[in-house]
GUTI-833994 format. One record per residue (C-alpha): x, z, y; residue number from 1. Coordinates in nm, 2 decimals. Example, Ala and Ser with C-alpha at 12.3 -4.5 7.8 and 13.67 -1.06 7.14 Angstrom:
<r <1.23; 0.78; -0.45>; 1>
<r <1.37; 0.71; -0.11>; 2>
This chain:
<r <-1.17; -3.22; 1.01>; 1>
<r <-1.02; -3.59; 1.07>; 2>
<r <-0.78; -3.76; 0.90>; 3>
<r <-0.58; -3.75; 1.22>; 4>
<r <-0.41; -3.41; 1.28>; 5>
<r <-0.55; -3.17; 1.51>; 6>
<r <-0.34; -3.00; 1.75>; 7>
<r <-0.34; -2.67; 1.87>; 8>
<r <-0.13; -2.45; 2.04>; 9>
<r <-0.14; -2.17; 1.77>; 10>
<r <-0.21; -2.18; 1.41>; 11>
<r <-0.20; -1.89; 1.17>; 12>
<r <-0.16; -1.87; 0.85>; 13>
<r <-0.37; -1.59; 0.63>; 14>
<r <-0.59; -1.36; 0.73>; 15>
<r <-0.47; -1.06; 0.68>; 16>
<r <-0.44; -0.75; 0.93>; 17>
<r <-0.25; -0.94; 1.16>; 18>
<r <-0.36; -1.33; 1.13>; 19>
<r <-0.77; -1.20; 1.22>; 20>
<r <-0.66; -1.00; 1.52>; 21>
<r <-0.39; -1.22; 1.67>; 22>
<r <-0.63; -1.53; 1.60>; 23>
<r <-0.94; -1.36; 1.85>; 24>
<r <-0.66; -1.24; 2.15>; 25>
<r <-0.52; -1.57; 2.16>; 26>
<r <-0.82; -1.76; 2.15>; 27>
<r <-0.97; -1.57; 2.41>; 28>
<r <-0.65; -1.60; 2.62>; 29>
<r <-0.73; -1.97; 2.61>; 30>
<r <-0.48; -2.07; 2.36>; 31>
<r <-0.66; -2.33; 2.12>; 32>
<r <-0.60; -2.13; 1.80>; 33>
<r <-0.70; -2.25; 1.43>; 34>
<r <-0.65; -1.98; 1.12>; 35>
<r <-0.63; -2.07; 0.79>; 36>
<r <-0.76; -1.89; 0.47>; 37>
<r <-0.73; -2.00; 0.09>; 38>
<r <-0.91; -1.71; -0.04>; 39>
<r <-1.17; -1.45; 0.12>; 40>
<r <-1.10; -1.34; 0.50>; 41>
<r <-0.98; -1.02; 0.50>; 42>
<r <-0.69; -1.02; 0.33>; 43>
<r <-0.56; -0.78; 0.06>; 44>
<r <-0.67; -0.45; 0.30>; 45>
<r <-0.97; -0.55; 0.30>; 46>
<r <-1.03; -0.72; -0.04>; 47>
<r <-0.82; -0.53; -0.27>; 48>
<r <-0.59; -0.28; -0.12>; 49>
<r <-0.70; -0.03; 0.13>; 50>
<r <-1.07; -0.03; 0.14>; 51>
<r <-1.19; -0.14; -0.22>; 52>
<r <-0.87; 0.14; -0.40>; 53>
<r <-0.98; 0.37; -0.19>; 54>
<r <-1.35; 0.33; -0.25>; 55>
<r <-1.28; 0.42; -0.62>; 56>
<r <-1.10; 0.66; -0.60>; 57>
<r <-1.32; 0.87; -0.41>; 58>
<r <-1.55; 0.78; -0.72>; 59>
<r <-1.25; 0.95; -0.91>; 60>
<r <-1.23; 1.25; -0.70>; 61>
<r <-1.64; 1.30; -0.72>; 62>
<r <-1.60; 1.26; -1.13>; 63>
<r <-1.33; 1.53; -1.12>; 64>
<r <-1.48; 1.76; -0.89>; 65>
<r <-1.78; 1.73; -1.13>; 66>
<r <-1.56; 1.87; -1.40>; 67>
<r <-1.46; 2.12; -1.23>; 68>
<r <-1.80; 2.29; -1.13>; 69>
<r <-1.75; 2.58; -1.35>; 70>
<r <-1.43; 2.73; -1.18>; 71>
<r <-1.65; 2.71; -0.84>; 72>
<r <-1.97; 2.91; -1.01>; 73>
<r <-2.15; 2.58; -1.01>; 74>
<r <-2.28; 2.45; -1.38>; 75>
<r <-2.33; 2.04; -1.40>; 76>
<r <-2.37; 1.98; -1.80>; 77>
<r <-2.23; 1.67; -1.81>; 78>
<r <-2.05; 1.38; -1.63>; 79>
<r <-2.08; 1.01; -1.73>; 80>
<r <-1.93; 0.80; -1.49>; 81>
<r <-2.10; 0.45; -1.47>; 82>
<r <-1.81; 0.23; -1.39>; 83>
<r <-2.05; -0.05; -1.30>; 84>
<r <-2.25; 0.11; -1.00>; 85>
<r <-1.86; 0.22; -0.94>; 86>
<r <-1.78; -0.09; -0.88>; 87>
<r <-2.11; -0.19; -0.71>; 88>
<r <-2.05; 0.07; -0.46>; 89>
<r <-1.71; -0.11; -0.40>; 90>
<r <-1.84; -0.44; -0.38>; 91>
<r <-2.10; -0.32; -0.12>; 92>
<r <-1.78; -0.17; 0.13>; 93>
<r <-1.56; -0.48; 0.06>; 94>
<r <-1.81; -0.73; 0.13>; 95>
<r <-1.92; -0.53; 0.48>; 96>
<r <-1.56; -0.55; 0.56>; 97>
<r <-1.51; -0.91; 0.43>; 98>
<r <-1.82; -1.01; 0.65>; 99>
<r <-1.69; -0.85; 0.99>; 100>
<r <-1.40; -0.99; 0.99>; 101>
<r <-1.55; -1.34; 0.97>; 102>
<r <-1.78; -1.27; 1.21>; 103>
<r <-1.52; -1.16; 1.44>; 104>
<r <-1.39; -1.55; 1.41>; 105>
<r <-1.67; -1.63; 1.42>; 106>
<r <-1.76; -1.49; 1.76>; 107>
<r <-1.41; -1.56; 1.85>; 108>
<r <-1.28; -1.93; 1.99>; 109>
<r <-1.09; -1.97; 1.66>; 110>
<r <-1.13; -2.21; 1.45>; 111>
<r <-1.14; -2.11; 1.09>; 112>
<r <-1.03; -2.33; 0.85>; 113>
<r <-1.09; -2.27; 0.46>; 114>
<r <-0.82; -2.40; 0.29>; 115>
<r <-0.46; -2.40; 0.15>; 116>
<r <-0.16; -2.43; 0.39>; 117>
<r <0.18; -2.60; 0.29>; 118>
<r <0.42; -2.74; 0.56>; 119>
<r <0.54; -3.11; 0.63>; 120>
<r <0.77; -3.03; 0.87>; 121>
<r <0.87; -2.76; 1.14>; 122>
<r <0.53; -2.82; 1.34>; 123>
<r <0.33; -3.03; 1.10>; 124>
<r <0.08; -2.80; 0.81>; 125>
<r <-0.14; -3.01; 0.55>; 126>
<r <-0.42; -2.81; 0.43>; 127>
<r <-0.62; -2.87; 0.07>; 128>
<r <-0.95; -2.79; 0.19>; 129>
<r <-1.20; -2.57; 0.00>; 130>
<r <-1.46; -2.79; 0.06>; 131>
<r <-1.21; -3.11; -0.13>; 132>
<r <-0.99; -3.30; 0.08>; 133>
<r <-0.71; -3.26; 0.31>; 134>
<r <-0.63; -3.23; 0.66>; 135>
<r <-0.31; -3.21; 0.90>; 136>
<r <-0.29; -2.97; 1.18>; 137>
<r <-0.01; -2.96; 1.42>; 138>
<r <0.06; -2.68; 1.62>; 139>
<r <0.34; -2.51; 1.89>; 140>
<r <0.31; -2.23; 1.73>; 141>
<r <0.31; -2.10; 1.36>; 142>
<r <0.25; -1.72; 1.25>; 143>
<r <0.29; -1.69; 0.88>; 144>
<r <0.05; -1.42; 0.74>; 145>
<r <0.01; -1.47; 0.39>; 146>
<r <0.10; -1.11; 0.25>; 147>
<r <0.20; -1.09; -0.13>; 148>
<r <0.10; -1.13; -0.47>; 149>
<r <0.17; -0.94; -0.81>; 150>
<r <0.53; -0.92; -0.95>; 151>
<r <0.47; -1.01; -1.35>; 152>
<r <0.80; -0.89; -1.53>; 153>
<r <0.94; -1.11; -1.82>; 154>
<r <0.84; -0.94; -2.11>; 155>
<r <0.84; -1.11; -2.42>; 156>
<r <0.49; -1.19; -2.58>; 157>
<r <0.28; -1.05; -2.22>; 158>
<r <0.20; -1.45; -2.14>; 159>
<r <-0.01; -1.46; -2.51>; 160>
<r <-0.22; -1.14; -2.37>; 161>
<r <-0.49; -1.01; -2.10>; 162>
<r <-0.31; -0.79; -1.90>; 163>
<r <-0.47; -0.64; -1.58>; 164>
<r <-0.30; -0.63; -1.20>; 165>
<r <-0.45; -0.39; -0.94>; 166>
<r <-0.65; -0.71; -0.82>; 167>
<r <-0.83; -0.76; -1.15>; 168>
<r <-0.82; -0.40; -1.28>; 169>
<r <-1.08; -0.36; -1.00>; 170>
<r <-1.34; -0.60; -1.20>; 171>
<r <-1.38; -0.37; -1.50>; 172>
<r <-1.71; -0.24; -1.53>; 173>
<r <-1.63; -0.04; -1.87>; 174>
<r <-1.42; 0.18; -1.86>; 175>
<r <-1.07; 0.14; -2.12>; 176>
<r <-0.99; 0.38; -2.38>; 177>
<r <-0.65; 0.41; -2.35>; 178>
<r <-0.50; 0.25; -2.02>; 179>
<r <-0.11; 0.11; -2.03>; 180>
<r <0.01; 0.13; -1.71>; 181>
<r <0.39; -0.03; -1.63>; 182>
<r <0.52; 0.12; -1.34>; 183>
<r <0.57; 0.44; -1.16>; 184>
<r <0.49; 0.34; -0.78>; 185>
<r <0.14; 0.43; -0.57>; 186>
<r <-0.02; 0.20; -0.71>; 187>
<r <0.07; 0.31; -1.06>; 188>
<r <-0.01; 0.64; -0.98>; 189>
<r <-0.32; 0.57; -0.79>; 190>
<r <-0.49; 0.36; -1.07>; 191>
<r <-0.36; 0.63; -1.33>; 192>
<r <-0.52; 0.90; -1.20>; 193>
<r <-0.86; 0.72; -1.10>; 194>
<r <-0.89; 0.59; -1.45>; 195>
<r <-0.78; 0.91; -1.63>; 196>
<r <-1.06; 1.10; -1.38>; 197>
<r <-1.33; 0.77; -1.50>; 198>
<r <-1.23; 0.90; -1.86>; 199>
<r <-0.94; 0.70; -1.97>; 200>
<r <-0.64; 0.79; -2.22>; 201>
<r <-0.36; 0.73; -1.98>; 202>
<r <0.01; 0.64; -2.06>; 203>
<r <0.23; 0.59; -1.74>; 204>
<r <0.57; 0.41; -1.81>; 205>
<r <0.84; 0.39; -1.55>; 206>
<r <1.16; 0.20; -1.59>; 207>
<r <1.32; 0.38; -1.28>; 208>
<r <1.44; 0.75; -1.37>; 209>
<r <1.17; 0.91; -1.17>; 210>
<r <0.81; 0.82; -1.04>; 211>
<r <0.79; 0.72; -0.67>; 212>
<r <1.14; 0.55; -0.60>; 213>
<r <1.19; 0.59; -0.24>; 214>
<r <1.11; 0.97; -0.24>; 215>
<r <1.31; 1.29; -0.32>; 216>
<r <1.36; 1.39; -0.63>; 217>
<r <1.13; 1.73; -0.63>; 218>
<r <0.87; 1.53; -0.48>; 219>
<r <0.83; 1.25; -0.76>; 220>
<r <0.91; 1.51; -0.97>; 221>
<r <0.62; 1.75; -0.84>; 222>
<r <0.36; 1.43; -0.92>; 223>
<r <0.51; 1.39; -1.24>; 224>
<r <0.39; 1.74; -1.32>; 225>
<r <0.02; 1.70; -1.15>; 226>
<r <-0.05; 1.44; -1.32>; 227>
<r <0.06; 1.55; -1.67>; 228>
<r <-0.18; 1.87; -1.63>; 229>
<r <-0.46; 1.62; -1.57>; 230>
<r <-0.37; 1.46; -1.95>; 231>
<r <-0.16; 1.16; -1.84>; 232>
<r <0.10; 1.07; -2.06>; 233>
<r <0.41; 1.05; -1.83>; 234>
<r <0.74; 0.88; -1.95>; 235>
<r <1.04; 0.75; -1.70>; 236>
<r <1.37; 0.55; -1.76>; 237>
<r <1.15; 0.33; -1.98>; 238>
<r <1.24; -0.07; -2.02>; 239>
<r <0.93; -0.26; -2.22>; 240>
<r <1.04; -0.48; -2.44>; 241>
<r <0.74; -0.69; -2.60>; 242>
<r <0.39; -0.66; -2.64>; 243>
<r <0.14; -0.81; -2.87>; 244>
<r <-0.21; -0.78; -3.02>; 245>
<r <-0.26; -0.66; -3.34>; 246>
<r <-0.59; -0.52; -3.50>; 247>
<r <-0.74; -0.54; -3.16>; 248>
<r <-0.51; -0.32; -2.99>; 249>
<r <-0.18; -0.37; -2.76>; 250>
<r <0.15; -0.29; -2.92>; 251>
<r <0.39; -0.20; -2.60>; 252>
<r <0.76; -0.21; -2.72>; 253>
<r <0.97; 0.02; -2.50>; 254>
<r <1.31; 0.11; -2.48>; 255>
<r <1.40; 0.44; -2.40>; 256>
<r <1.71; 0.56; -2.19>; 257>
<r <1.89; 0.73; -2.50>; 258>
<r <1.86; 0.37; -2.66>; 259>
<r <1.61; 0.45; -2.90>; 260>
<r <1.25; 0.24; -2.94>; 261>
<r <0.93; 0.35; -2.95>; 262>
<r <0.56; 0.16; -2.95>; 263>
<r <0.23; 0.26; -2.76>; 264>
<r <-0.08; 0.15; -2.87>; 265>
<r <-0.35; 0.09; -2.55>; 266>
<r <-0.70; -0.09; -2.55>; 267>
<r <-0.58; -0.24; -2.20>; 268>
<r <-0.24; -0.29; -1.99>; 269>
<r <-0.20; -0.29; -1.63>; 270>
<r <0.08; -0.43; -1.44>; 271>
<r <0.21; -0.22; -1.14>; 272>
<r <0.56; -0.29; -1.15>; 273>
<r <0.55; -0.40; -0.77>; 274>
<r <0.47; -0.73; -0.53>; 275>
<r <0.65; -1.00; -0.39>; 276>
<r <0.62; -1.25; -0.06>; 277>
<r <0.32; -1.52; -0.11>; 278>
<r <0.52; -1.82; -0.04>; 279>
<r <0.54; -2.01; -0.35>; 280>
<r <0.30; -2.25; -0.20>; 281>
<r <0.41; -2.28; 0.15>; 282>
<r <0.67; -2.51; 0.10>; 283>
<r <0.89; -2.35; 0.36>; 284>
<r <1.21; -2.54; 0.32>; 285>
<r <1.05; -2.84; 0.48>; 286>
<r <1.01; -2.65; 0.79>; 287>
<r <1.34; -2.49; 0.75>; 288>
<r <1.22; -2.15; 0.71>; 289>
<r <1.49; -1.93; 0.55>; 290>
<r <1.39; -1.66; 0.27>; 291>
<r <1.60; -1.42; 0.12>; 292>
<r <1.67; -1.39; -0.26>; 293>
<r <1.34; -1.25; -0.29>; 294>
<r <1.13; -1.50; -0.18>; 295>
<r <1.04; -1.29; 0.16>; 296>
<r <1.06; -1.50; 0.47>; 297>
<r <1.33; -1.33; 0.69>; 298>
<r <1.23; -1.23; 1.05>; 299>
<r <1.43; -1.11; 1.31>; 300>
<r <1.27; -0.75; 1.49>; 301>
<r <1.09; -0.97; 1.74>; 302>
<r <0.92; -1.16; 1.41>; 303>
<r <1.06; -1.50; 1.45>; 304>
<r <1.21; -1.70; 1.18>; 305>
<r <1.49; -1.94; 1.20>; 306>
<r <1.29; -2.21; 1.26>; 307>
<r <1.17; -2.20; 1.70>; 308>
<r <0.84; -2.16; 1.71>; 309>
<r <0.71; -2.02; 1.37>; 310>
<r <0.67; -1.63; 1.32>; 311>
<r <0.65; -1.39; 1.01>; 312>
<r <0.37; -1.12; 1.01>; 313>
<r <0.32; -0.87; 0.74>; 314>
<r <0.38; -0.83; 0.40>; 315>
<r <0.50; -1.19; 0.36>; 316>
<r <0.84; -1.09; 0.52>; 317>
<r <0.92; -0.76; 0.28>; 318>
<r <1.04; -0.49; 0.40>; 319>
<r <0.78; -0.19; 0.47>; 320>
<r <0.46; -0.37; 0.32>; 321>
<r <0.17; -0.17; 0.44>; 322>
<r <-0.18; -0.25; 0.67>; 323>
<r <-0.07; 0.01; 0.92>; 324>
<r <0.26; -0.23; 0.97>; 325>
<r <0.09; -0.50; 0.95>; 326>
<r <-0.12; -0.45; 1.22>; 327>
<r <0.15; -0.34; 1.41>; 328>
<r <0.32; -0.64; 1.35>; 329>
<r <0.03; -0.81; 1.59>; 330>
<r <0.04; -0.64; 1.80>; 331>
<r <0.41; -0.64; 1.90>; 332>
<r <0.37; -1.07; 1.91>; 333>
<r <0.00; -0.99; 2.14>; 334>
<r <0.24; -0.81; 2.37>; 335>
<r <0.55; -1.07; 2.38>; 336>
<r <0.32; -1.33; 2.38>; 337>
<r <0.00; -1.26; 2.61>; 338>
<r <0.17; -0.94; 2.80>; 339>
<r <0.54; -1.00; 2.87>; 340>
<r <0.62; -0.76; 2.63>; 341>
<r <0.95; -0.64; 2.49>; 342>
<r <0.90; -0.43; 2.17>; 343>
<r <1.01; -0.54; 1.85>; 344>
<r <1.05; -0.36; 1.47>; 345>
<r <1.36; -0.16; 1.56>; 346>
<r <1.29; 0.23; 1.51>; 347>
<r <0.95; 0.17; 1.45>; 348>
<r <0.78; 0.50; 1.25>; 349>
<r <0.71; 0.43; 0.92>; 350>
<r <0.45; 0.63; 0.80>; 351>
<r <0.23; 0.61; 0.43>; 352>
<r <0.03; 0.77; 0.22>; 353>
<r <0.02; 0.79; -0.18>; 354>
<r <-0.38; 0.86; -0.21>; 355>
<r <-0.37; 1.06; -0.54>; 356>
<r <-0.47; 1.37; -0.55>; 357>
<r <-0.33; 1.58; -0.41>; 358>
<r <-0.24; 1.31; -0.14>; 359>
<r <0.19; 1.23; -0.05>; 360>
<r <0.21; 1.15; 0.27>; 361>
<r <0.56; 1.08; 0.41>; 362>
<r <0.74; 0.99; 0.77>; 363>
<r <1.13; 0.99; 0.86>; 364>
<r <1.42; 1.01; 0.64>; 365>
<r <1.41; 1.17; 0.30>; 366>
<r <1.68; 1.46; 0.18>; 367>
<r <1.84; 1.23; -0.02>; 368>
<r <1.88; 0.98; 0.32>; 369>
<r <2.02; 1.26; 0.51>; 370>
<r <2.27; 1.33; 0.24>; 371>
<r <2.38; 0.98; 0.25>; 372>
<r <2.39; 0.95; 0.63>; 373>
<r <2.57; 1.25; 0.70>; 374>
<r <2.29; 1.34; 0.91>; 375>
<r <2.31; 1.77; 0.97>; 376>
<r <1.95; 1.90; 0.84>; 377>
<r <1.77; 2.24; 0.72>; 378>
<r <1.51; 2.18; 0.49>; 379>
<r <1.19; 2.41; 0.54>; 380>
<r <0.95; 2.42; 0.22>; 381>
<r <0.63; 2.61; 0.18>; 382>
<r <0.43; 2.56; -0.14>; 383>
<r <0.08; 2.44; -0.09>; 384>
<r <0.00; 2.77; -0.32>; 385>
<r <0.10; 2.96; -0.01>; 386>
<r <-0.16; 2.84; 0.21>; 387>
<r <-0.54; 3.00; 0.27>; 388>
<r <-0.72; 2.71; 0.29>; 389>
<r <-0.61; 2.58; 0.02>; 390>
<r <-0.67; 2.92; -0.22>; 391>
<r <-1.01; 2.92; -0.10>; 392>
<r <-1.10; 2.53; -0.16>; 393>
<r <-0.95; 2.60; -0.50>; 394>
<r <-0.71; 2.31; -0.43>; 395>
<r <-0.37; 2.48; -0.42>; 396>
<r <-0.07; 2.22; -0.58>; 397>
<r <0.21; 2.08; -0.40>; 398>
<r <0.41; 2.17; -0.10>; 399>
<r <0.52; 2.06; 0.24>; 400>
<r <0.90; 1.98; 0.32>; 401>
<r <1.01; 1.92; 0.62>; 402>
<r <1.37; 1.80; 0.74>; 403>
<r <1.51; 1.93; 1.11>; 404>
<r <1.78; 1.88; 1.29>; 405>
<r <1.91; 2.21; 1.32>; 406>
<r <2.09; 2.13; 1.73>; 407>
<r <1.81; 2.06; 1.86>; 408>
<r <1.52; 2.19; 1.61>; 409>
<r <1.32; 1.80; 1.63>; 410>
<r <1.14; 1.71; 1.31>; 411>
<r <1.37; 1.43; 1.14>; 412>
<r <1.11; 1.35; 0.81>; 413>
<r <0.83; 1.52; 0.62>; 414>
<r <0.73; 1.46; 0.24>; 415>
<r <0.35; 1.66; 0.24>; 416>
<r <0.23; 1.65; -0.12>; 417>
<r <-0.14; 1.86; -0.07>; 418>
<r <-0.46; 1.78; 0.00>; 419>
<r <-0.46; 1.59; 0.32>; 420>
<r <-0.15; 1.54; 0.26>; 421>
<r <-0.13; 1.21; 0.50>; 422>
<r <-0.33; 1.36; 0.79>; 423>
<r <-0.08; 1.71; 0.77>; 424>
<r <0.19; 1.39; 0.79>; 425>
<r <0.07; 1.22; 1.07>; 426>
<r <0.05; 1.59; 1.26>; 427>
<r <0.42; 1.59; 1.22>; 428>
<r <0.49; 1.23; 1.31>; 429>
<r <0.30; 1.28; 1.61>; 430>
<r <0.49; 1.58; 1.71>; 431>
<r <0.83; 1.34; 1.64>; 432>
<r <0.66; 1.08; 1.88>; 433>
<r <0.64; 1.37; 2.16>; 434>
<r <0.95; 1.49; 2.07>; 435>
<r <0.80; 1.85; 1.98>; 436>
<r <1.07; 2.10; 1.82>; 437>
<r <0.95; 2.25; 1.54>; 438>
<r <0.98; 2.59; 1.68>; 439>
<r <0.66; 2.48; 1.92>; 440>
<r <0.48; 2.41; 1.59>; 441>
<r <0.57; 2.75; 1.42>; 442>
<r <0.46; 2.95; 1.78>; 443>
<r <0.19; 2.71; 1.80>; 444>
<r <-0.20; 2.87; 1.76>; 445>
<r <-0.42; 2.68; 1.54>; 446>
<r <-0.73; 2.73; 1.44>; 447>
<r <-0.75; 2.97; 1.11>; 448>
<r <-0.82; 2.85; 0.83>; 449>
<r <-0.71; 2.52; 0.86>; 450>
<r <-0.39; 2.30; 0.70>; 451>
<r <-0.33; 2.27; 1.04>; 452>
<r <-0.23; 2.65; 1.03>; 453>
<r <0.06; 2.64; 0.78>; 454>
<r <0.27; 2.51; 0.98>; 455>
<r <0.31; 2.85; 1.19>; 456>
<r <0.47; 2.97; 0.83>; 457>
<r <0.64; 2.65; 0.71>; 458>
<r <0.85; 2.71; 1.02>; 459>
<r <0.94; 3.04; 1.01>; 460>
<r <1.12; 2.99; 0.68>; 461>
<r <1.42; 2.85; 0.91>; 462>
<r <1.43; 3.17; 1.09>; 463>
């Protein structure tokens, strides 16, 4: 770099899921594209979301199923989980993924630039190189794609302590005795039941009323229970107060919702109260980039910001924060910008997946949205107990619940709490996408025994 600034017709911003793909199309369109990256290419997918989480918990799952030998005929005399080759195994995945993607920009005409990104003015980014110094970079276009960072709630005495976040928990290589975990999201969830299933003491404290906000009450209420018969401590409409270290333990403070107080003692705390919009840094306002009360950059459906010229991708802009959007996100600006295309976020699917176990995977509106929207539904439920595969792989809580719109019998949302939860999901969503009814999925003939199967009697509980 020079100390003059170095134009180019795009720059992005963050590496993430949509800055690494967006970067290489344009490029090779001829646009002279730079990215920038603070941190490790990837972004949080690849470094500590999606594929390290997932990586452990499938660590989990082989602990568990350990345990559970006996009830299959098979004797294994003990488990000891090594949390150390746990997290070696981890490292191994992240840095493959970490290394493709760089060598994707690498291969690419992009120029990657290590560094951190703050604007001067509406076309005009200084960067704080890795390496030391700085350097200016103009550009005609701007895609923010910074993604998020931990929320840290004000709790009194939590700044005098080492809490965890589910960026740091991932560096343990011992496992805790007794793991405090604030909040009731997936993330909560997820790291609860991995680290109960690693041998962990487990308390799980949610302010909200129920676990899982956005979903229907039986549902969060359903994962409440699976997890409390796996020996995690459960407790909702809980507001911590203070903690402290006494004795070498963590004193949590907590107020419950009849008012009254009570303390938990943990050997570790992790925060998992939520995220919020990576800005802090950016010093949007001297590009006259408007962000709501939140801090997340606000985008219209076609991803622009109010300032011509300079675009929101992913997580940094709220609203559905998840790779699979992400990634989306590129691919409507790839189309606009390279393909004369004309799709934008409006009714876009928005499909997830909690990966406990038994998985939640979830598309459409909930119940409690069709309530609220006056929107005419039958509700079709069939408990995961109910289904053959699931007896015979011994893996048998949960259900499915499926919303349709009794007129013309199409699938308006699913909530699938069973094993594979998130691929029976996406079955459904695709039958939305072709505009399926749901009576074509209960005629349907599927192979037997599969999930796949159950939805022949899911459906027929509507006739």
């Amino acid at each position: 770099m020079t100390d003059s600034p170095q134009h180019y017709d795009a720059l992005i911003i963050g590496t993430g899921q949509a800055g690494v793909p967006l970067a290489k199309d344009l490029a090779k369109a001829g646009w002279k594209t730079a990215i920038v990256e603070a941190a490790q290419v990837g972004g949080s997918c690849v470094n500590y979301g999606c594929t390290p989480t997932k990586t452990l918990l499938a660590s989990a799952q082989v602990a568990q199923s350990a345990r559970e030998a006996a009830n299959y005929g098979i004797t294994v005399s003990k488990v000891d989980v090594d949390l150390e080759k746990v997290k070696d195994r981890r490292d191994k995945l992240v840095m493959q993924s970490r290394e493709s993607n760089v060598e994707a920009l690498e291969d690419s005409e992009a120029h990657l630039i290590r560094g951190k990104a703050s604007f001067e003015d509406k076309t005009t980014v200084r960067i704080a190189l890795n390496e030391g110094g700085t350097a200016k970079v103009t550009a005609d276009k701007i895609f923010i794609n910074t993604g998020t960072t931990p929320v840290i709630p004000a709790i009194d005495g939590l700044d005098s302590i080492d809490y965890l976040t589910y960026k740091t928990i991932q560096d343990l290589t011992e496992t805790p005795e007794h793991l405090l975990i604030l909040g009731g999201g997936y993330i909560g969830l997820e790291f609860g039941q991995m680290f109960r299933r690693f041998g962990s003491k487990v308390t799980l404290l949610q302010h909200g009323k129920q676990l899982l906000s956005r979903e229907d009450e039986d549902v969060a209420q359903c994962m409440k229970e699976i997890l409390e018969d796996e020996g995690i401590q459960v407790l909702v409409d809980v507001e911590p107060q203070s903690v402290k270290k006494e004795n070498g333990k963590l004193q949590l403070q907590v107020k419950k919702g009849d008012g009254t107080t009570e303390v938990f003692a943990g050997s570790h705390l992790l925060i998992a109260t939520g995220v919020k919009a990576n800005t802090a840094d950016l010093e949007l306002e001297k590009a006259g980039i408007a962000t709501d009360k939140k801090g997340n950059i606000e985008a219209s459906p076609d991803l622009k910001t109010s300032t011509e010229g300079i675009y929101a991708m992913g997580d940094v802009k709220g609203g559905p924060q998840f790779t699979h959007i992400s990634y989306d996100d590129y691919r409507i600006l790839r189309d606009q910008l390279l393909h004369h295309g004309k799709r934008t976020t409006n009714d876009r699917p928005v499909p997830y997946c909690v990966f406990t176990e038994p998985q939640v995977g979830r598309i459409g509106i909930t119940e409690k949205q069709a309530k609220e929207q006056q929107i005419n539904y039958k509700v079709a439920k069939l408990p995961v107990s109910s289904v053959a595969r699931a007896s015979e792989t011994g893996h048998s809580k949960g259900f499915y619940k499926v919303l349709v719109n009794p007129d013309n019998k199409y699938i308006l949302g699913a909530a699938i709490i069973a094993p594979e939860g998130g691929e029976i999901m996406s079955m459904l969503q695709l039958a939305m996408m072709g505009n399926l009814t749901y009576t074509q999925l209960r005629d349907g003939v599927f192979a037997h025994p599969t999930y796949a199967e159950s939805l022949n009697n899911l459906f027929m509980s509507l006739d």
